[in-house]
Each structure stands twice: as C-alpha cells, then as structure tokens.
TIVO-2410 file (N, C-alpha, C; in nm, 3 decimals):
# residues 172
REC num residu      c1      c2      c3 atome chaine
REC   1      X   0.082  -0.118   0.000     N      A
REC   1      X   0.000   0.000   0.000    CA      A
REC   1      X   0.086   0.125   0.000     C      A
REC   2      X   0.168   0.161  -0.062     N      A
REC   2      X   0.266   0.218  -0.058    CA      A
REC   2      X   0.249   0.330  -0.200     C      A
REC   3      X   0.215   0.408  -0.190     N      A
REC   3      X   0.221   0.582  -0.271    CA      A
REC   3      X   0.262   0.679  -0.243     C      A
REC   4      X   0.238   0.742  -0.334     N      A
REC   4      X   0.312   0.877  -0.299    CA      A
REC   4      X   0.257   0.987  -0.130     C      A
REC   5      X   0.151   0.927  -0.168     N      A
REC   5      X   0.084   1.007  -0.088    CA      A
REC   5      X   0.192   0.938   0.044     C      A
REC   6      X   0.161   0.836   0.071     N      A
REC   6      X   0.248   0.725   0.203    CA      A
REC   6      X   0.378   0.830   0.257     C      A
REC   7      X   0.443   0.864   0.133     N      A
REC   7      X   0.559   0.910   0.151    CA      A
REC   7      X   0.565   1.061   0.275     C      A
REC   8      X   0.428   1.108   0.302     N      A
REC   8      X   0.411   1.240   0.332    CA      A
REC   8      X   0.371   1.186   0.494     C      A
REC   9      X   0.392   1.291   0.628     N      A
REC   9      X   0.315   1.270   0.752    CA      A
REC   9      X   0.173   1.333   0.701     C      A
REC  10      X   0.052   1.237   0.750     N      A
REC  10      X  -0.076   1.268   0.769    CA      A
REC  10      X  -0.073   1.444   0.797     C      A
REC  11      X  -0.020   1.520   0.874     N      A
REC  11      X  -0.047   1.652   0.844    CA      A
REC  11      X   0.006   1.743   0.721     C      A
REC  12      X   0.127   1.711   0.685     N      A
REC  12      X   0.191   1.734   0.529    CA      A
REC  12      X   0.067   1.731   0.446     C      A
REC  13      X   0.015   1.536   0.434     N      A
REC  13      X  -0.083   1.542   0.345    CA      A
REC  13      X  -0.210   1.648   0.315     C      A
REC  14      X  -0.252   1.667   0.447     N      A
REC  14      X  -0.334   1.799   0.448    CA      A
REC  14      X  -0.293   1.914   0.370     C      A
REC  15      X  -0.178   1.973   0.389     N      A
REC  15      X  -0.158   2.064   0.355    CA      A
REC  15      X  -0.139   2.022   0.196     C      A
REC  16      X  -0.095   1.962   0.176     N      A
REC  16      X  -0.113   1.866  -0.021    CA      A
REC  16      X  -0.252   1.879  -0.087     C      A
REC  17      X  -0.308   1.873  -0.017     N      A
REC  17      X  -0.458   1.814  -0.070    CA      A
REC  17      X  -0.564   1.869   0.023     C      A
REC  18      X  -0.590   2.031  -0.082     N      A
REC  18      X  -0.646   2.069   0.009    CA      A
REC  18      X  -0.816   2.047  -0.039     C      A
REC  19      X  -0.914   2.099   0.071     N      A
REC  19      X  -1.024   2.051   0.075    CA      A
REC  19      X  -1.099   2.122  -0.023     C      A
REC  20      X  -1.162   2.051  -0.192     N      A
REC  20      X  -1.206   2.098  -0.289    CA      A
REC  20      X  -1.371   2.073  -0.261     C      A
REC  21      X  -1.450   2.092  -0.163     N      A
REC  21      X  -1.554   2.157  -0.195    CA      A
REC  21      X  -1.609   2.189  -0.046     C      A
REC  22      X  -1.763   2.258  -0.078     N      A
REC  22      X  -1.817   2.326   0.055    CA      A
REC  22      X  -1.901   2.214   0.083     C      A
REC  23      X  -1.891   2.199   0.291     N      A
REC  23      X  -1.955   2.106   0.322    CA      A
REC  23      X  -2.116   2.149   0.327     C      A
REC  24      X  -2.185   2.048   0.284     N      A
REC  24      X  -2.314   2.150   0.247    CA      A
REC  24      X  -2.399   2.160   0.438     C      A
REC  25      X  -2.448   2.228   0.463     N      A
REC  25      X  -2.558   2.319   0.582    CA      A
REC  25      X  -2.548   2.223   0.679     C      A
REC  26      X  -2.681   2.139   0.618     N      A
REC  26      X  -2.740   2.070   0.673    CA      A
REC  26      X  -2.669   1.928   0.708     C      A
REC  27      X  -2.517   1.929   0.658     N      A
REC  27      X  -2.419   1.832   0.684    CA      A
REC  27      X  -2.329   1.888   0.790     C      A
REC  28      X  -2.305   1.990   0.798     N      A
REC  28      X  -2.187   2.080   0.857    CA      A
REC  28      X  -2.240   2.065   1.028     C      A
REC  29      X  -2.350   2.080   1.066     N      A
REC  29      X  -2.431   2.093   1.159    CA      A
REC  29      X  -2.414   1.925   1.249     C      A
REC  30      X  -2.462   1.813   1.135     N      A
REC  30      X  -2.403   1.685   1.203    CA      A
REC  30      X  -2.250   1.666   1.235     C      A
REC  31      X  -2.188   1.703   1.196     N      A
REC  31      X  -2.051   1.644   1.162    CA      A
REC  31      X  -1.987   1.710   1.347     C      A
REC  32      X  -2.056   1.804   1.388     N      A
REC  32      X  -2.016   1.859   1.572    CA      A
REC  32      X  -2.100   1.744   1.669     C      A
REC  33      X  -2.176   1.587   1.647     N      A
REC  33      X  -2.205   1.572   1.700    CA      A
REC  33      X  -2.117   1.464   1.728     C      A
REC  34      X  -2.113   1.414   1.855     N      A
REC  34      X  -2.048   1.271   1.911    CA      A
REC  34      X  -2.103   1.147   1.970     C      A
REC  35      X  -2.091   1.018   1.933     N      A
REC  35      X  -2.164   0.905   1.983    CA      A
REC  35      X  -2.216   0.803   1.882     C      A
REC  36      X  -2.355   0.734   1.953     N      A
REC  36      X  -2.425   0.654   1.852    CA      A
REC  36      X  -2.514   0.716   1.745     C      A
REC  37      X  -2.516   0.685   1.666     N      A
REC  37      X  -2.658   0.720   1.577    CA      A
REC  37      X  -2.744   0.719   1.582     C      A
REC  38      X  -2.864   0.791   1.595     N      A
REC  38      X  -3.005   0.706   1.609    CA      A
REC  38      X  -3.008   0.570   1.495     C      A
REC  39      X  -3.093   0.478   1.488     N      A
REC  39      X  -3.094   0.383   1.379    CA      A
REC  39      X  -3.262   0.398   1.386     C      A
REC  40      X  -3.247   0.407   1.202     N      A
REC  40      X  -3.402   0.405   1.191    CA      A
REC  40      X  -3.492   0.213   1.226     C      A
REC  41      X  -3.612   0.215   1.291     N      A
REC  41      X  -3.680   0.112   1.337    CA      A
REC  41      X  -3.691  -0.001   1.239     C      A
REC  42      X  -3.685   0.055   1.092     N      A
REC  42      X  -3.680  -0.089   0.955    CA      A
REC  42      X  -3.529  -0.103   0.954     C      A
REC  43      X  -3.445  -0.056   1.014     N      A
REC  43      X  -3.268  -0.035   0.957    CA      A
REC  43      X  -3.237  -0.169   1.043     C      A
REC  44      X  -3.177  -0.293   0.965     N      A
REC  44      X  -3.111  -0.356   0.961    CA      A
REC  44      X  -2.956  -0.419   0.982     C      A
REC  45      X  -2.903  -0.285   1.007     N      A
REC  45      X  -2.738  -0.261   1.021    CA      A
REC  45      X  -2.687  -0.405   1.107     C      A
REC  46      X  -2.589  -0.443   1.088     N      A
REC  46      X  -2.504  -0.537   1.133    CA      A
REC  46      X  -2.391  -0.452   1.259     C      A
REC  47      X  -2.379  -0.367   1.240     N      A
REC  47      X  -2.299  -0.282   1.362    CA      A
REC  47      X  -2.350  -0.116   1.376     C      A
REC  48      X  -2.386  -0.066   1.500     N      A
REC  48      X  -2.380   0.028   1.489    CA      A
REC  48      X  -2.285   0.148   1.449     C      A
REC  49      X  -2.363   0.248   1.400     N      A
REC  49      X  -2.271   0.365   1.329    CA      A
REC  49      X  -2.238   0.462   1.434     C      A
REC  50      X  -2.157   0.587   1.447     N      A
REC  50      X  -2.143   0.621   1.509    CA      A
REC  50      X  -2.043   0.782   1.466     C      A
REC  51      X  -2.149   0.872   1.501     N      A
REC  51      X  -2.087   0.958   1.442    CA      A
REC  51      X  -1.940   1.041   1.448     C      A
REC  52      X  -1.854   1.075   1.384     N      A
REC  52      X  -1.744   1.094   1.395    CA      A
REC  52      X  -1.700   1.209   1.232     C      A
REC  53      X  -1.592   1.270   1.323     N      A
REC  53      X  -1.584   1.371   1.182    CA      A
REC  53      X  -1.418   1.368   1.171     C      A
REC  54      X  -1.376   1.406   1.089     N      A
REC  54      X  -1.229   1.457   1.068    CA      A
REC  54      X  -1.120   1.405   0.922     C      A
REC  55      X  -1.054   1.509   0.886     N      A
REC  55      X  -0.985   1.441   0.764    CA      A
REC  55      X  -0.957   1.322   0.733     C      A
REC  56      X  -0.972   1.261   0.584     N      A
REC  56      X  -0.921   1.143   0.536    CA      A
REC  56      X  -0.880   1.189   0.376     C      A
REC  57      X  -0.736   1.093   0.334     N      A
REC  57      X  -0.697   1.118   0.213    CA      A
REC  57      X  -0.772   1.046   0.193     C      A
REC  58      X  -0.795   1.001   0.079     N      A
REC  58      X  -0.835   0.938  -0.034    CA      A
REC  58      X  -0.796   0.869  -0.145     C      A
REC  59      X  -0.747   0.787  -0.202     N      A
REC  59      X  -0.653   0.758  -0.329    CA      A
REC  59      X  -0.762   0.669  -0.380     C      A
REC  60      X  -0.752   0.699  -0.510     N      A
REC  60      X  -0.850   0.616  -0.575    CA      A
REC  60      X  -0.770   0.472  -0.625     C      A
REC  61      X  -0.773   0.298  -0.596     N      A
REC  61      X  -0.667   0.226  -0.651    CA      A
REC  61      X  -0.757   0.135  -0.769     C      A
REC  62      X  -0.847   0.190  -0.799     N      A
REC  62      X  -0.896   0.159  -0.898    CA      A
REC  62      X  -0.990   0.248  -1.015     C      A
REC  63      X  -0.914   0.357  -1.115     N      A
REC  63      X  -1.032   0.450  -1.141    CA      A
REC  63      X  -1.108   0.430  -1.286     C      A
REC  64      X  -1.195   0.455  -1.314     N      A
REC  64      X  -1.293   0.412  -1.409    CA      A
REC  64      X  -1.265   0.464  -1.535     C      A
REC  65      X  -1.160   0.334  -1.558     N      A
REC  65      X  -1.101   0.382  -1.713    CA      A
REC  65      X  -1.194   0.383  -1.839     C      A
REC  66      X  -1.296   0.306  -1.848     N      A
REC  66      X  -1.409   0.289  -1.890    CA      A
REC  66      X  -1.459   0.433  -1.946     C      A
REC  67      X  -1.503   0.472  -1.782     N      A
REC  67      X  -1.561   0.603  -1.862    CA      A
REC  67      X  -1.470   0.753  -1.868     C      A
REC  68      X  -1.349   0.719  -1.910     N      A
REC  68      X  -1.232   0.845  -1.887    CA      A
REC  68      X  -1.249   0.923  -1.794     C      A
REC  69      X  -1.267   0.881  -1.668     N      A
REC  69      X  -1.272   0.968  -1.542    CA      A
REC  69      X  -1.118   0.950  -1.483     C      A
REC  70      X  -1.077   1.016  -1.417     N      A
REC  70      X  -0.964   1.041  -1.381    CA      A
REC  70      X  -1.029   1.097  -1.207     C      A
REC  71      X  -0.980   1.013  -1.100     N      A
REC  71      X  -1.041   1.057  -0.937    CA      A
REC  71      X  -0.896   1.099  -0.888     C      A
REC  72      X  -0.816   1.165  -0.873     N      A
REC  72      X  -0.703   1.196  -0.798    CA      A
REC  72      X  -0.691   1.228  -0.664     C      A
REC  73      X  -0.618   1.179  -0.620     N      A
REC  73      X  -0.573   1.174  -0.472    CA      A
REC  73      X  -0.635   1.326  -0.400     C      A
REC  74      X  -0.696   1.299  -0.298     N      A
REC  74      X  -0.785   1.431  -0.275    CA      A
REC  74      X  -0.813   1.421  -0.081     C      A
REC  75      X  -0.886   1.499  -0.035     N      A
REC  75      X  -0.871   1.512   0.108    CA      A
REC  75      X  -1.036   1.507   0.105     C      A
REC  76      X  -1.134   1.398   0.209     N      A
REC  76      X  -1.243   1.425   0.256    CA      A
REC  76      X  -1.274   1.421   0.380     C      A
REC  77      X  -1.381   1.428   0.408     N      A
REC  77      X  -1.446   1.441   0.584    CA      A
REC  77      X  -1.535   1.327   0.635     C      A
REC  78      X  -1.470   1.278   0.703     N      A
REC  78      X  -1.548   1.112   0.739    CA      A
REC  78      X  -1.651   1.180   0.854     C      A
REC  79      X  -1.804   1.120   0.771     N      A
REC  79      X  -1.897   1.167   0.838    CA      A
REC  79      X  -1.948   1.070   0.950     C      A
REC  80      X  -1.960   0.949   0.938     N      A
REC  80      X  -1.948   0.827   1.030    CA      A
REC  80      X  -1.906   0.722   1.025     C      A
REC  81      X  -1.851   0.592   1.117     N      A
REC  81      X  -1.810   0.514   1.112    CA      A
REC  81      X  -1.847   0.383   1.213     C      A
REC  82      X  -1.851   0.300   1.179     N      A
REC  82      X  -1.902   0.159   1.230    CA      A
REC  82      X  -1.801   0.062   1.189     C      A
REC  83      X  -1.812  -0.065   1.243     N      A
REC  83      X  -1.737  -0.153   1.285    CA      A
REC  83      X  -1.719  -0.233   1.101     C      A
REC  84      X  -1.754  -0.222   1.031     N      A
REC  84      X  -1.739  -0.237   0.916    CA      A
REC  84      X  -1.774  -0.109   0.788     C      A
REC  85      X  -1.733  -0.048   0.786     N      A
REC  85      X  -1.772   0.035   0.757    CA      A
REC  85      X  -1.731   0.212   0.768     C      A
REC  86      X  -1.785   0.317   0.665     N      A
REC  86      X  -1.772   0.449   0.681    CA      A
REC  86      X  -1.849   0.527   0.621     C      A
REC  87      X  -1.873   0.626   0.613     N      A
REC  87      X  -1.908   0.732   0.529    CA      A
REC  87      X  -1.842   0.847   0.538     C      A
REC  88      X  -1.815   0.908   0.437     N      A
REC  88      X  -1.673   1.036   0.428    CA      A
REC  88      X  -1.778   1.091   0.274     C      A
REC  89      X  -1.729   1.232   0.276     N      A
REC  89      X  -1.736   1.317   0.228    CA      A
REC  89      X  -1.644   1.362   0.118     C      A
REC  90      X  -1.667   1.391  -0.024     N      A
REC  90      X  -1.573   1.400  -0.131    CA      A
REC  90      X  -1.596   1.466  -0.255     C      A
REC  91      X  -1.514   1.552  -0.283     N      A
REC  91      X  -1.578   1.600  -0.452    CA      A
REC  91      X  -1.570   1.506  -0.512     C      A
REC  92      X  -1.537   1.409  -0.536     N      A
REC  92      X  -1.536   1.345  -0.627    CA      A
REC  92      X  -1.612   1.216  -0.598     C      A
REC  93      X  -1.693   1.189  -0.755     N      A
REC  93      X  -1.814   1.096  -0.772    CA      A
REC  93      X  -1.689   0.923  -0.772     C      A
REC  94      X  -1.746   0.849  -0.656     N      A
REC  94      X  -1.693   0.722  -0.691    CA      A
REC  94      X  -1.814   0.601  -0.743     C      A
REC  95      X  -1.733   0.475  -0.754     N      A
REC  95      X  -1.879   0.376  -0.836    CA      A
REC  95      X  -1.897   0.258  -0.747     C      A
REC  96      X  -1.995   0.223  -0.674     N      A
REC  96      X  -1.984   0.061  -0.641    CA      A
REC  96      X  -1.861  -0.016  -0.705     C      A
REC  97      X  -1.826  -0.053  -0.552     N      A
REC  97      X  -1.716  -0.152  -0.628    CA      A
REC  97      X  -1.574  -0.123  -0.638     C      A
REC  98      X  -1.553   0.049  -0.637     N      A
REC  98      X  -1.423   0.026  -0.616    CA      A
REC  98      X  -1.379   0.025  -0.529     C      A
REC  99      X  -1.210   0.033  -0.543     N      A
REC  99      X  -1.120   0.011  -0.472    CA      A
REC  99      X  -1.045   0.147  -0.394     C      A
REC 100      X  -1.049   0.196  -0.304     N      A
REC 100      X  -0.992   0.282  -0.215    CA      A
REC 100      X  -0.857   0.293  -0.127     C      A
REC 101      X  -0.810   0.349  -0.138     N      A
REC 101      X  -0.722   0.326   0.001    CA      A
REC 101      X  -0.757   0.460   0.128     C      A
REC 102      X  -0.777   0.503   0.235     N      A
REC 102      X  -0.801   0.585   0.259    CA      A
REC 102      X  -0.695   0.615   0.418     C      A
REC 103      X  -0.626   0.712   0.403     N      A
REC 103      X  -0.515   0.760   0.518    CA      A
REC 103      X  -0.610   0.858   0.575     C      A
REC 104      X  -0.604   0.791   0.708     N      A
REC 104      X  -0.639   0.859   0.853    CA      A
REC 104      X  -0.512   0.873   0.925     C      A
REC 105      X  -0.557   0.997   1.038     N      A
REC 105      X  -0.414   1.019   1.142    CA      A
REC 105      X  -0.327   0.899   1.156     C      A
REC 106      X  -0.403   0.773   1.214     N      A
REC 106      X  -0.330   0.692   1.265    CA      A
REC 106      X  -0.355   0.540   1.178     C      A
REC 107      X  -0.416   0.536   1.077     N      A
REC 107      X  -0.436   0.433   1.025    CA      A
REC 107      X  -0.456   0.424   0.895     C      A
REC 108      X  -0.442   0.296   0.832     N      A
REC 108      X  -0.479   0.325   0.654    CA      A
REC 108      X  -0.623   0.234   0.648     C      A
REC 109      X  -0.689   0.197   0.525     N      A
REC 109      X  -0.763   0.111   0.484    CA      A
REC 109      X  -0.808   0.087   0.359     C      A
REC 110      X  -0.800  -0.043   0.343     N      A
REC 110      X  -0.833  -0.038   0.171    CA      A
REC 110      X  -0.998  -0.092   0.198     C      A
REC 111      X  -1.093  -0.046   0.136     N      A
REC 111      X  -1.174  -0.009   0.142    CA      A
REC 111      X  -1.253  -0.061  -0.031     C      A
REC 112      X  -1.392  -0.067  -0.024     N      A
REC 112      X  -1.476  -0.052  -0.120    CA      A
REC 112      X  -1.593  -0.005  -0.152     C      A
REC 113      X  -1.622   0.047  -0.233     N      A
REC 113      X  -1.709   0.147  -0.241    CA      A
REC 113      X  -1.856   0.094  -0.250     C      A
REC 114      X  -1.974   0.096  -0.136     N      A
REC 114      X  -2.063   0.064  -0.160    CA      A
REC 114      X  -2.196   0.159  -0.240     C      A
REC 115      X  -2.194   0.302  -0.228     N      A
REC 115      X  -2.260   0.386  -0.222    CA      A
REC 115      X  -2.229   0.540  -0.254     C      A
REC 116      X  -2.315   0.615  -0.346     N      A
REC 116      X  -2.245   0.727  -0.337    CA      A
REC 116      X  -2.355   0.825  -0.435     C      A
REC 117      X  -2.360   0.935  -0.314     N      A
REC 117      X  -2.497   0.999  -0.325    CA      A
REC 117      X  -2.381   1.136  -0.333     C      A
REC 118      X  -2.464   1.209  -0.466     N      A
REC 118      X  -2.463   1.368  -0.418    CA      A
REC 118      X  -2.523   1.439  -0.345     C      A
REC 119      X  -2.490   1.493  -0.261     N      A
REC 119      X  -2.572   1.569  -0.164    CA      A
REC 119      X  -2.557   1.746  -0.138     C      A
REC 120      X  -2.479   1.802  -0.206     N      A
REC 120      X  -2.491   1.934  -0.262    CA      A
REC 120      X  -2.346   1.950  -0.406     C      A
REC 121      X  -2.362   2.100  -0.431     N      A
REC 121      X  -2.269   2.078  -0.550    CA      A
REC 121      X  -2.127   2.033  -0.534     C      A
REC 122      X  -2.084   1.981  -0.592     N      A
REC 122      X  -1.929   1.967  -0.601    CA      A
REC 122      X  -1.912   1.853  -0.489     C      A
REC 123      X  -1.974   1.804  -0.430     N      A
REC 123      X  -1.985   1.728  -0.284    CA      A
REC 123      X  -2.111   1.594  -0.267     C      A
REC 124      X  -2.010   1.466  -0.264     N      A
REC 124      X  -2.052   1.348  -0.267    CA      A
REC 124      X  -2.073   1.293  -0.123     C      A
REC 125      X  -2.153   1.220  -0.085     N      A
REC 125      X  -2.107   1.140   0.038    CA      A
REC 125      X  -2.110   0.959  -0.019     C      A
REC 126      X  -1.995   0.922   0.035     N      A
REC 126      X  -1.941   0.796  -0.011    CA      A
REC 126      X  -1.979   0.690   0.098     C      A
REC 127      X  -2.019   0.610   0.076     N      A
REC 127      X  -2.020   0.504   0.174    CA      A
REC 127      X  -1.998   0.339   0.145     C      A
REC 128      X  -1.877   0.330   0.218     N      A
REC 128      X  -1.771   0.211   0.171    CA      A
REC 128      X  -1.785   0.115   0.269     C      A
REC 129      X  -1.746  -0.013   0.292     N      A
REC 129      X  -1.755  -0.121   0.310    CA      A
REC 129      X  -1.561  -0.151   0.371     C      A
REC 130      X  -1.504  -0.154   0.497     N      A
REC 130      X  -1.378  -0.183   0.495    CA      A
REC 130      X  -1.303  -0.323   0.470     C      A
REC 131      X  -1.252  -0.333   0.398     N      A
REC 131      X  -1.176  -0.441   0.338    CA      A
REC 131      X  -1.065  -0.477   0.404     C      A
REC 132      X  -0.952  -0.418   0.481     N      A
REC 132      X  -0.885  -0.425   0.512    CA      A
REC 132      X  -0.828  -0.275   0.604     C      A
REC 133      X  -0.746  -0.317   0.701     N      A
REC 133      X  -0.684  -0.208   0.717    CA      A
REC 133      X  -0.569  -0.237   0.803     C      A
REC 134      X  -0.480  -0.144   0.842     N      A
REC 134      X  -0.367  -0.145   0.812    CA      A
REC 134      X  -0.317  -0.044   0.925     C      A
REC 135      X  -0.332  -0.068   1.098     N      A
REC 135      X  -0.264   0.011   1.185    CA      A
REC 135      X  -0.176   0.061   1.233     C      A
REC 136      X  -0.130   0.208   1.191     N      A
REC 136      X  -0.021   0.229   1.202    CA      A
REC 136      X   0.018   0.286   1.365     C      A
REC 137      X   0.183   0.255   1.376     N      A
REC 137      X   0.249   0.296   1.551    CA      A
REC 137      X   0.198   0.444   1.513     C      A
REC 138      X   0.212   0.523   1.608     N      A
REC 138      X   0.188   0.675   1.623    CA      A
REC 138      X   0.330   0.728   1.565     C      A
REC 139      X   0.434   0.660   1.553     N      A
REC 139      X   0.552   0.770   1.413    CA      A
REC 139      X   0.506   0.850   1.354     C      A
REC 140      X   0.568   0.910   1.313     N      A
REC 140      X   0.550   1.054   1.237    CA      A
REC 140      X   0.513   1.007   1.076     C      A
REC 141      X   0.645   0.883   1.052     N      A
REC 141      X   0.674   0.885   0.922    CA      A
REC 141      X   0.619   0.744   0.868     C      A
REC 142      X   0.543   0.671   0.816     N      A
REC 142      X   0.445   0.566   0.796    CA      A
REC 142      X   0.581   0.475   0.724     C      A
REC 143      X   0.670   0.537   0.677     N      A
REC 143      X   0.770   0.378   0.656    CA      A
REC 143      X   0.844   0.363   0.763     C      A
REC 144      X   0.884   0.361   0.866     N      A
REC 144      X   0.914   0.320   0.948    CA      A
REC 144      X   0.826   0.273   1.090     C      A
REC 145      X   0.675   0.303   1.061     N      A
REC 145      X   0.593   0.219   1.129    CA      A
REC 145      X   0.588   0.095   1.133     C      A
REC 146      X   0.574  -0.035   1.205     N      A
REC 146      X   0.514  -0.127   1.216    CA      A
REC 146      X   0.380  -0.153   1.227     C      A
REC 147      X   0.351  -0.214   1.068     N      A
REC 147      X   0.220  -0.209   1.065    CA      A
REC 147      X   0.138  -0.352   1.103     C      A
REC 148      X   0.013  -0.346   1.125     N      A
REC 148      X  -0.031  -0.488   1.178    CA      A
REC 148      X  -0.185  -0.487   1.133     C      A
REC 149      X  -0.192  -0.598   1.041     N      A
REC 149      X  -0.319  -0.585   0.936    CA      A
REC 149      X  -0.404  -0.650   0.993     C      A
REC 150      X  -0.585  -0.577   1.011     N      A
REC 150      X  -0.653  -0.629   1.080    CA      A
REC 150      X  -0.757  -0.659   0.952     C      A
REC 151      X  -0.780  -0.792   0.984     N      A
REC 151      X  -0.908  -0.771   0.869    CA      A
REC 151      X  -1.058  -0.755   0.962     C      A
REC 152      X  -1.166  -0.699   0.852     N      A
REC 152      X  -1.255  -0.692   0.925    CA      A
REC 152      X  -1.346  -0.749   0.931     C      A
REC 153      X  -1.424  -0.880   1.009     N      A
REC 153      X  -1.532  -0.923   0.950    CA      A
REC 153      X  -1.636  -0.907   0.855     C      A
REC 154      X  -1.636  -0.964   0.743     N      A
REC 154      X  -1.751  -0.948   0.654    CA      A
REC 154      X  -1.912  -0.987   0.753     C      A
REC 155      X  -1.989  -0.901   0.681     N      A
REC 155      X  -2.147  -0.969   0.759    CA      A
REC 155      X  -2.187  -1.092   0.616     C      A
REC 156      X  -2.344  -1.191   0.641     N      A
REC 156      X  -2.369  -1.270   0.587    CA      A
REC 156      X  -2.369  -1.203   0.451     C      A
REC 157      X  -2.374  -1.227   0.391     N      A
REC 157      X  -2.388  -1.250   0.216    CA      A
REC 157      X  -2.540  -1.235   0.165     C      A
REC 158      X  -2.589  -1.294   0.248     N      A
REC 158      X  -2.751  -1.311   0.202    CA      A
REC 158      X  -2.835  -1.204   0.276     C      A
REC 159      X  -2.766  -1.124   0.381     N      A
REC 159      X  -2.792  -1.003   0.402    CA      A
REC 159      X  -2.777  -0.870   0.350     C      A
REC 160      X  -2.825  -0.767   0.315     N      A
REC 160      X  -2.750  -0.650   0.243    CA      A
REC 160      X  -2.853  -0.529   0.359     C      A
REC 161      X  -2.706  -0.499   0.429     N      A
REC 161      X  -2.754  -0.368   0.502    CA      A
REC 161      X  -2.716  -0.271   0.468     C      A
REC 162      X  -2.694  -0.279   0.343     N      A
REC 162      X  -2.603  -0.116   0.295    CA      A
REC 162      X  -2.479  -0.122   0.320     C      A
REC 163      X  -2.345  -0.240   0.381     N      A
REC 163      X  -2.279  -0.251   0.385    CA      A
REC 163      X  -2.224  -0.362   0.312     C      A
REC 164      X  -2.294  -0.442   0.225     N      A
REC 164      X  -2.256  -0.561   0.148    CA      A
REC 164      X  -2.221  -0.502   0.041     C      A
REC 165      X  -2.145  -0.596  -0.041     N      A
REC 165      X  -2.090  -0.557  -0.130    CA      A
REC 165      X  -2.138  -0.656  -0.245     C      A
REC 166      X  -2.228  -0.688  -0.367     N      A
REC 166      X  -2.257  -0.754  -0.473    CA      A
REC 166      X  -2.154  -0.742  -0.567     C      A
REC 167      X  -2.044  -0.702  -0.568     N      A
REC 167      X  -1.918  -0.702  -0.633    CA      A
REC 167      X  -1.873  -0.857  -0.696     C      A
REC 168      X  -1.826  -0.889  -0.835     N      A
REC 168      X  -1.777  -1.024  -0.832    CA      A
REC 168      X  -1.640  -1.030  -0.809     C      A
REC 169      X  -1.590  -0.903  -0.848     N      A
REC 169      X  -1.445  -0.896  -0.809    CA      A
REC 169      X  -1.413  -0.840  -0.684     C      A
REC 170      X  -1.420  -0.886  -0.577     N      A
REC 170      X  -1.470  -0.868  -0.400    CA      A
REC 170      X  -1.288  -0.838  -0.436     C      A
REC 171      X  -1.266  -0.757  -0.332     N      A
REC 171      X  -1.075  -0.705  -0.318    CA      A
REC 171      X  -1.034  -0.798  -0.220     C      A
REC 172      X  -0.896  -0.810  -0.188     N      A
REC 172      X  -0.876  -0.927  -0.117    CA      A
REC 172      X  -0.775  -0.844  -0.011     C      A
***
C-alpha cells in the first residue's frame, strides 16, 4: 500500500490536498455531534454507526477507465463510522465496487465502495464497506511504522444492510 501520498506525515498530506468543496448546511451541523446514531426502526445494520468527523486522504486504486474519469488523490471528511464500515465526504463521484485506500491520522484502509450519493454541489457522500486495514504505531513517518493488518469481519452475504458488497471482483 505504498504511494506517494504514504511518503508524506498525515499533516503534510493535508496541507497537499487541500479541501475541494463546501460542506453542504445541513451536513456541517451533524458532523459537531459525538456518539451513537439514532438507527431508523426498519434499519437492519449489522454494527452500529457512530458519528465521527475529521480528515481522510483518499486515493483512488482503482479508477474508471471505462468512462475516462480520472479521481485523484484528494482530502475528505469522514462523516461516520461503524465496525465495518464508513461514510466520508468527497468531490469526487466514486462507483460501487471500487477500490480505495483511505489515510487517517493513525491508520490506513483499503476499502470498497458501496454507495455514493450527491448531496450538494461539487460534494458526494461515499459510503464504503472496509476491506482491510492497516494500523499504524503513532511515528510521524508511515515507513518506518510497524504495521499490523486487521481484517474486518464481513457480515452474511444473504444479508445487504447497505454494507454488502454484490461485487464479483470482491478485493482481497
């Protein structure tokens, strides 16, 4: 898992990649709260969510050559997170299915893309499925961390809570 981006400390990267769009109102307002989520009474979830805010790079490791889109390495705002799972914030439109890597302060994850809604201009909210990830020591500098790969339980297959993935090419 090793890019360019890797090469930079998590606050460097910030300053690299800075934040290309406005968080819209009625998002900006959730993103100060802390804890569980409410869960709606038909919601099905396999782990609770739990709201949480703060920078994440982004690298796209799979981009949609298909339709000449080009997603470049970019900075978003993780709006919540659960035990499989995230939702983050992004200009840029991703597709079911792909492949992510995403750098937090203290950790990486390769990731797949379950979901992805516009929700004002220039500004997506993404919601991925974690595949893997990848804990880094608190170092400054991520190659000389010792890293220790956790995988994350998948839920059943024959369930889809918005966190499954119908992918045939599932990432490994």
């Amino acid at each position: 898992m090793s890019s360019e981006a890797d090469e930079l400390r998590f606050d460097q990267q910030l300053k690299q990649y800075p934040l290309k769009f406005v968080v819209p109102e009625f998002i900006a307002k959730e993103l100060t709260k802390r804890g569980v989520m409410p869960s709606p009474q038909r919601q099905t979830r396999g782990a609770a969510r739990f709201y949480c805010s703060g920078h994440v790079i982004v690298k796209c490791e799979e981009p949609m050559r298909v339709l000449g889109i080009q997603q470049p390495t970019a900075r978003g705002i993780v709006r919540n997170v659960s035990k499989t799972g995230m939702s983050f914030l992004s200009a840029y439109q991703f597709y079911p299915c792909q492949k992510l890597t995403l750098n937090l302060p203290i950790s990486e994850a390769v990731v797949q893309v379950v979901r992805c809604n516009q929700v004002g201009k220039g500004c997506f909210d993404i919601g991925i499925r974690v595949v893997r990830y990848a804990t880094l020591s608190p170092l400054d500098h991520p190659k000389t961390c010792s890293i220790a790969i956790i995988d994350s339980t998948p839920r059943e297959e024959s369930k889809n809570h918005g966190g499954e993935s119908n992918c045939s090419n599932e990432a490994s």
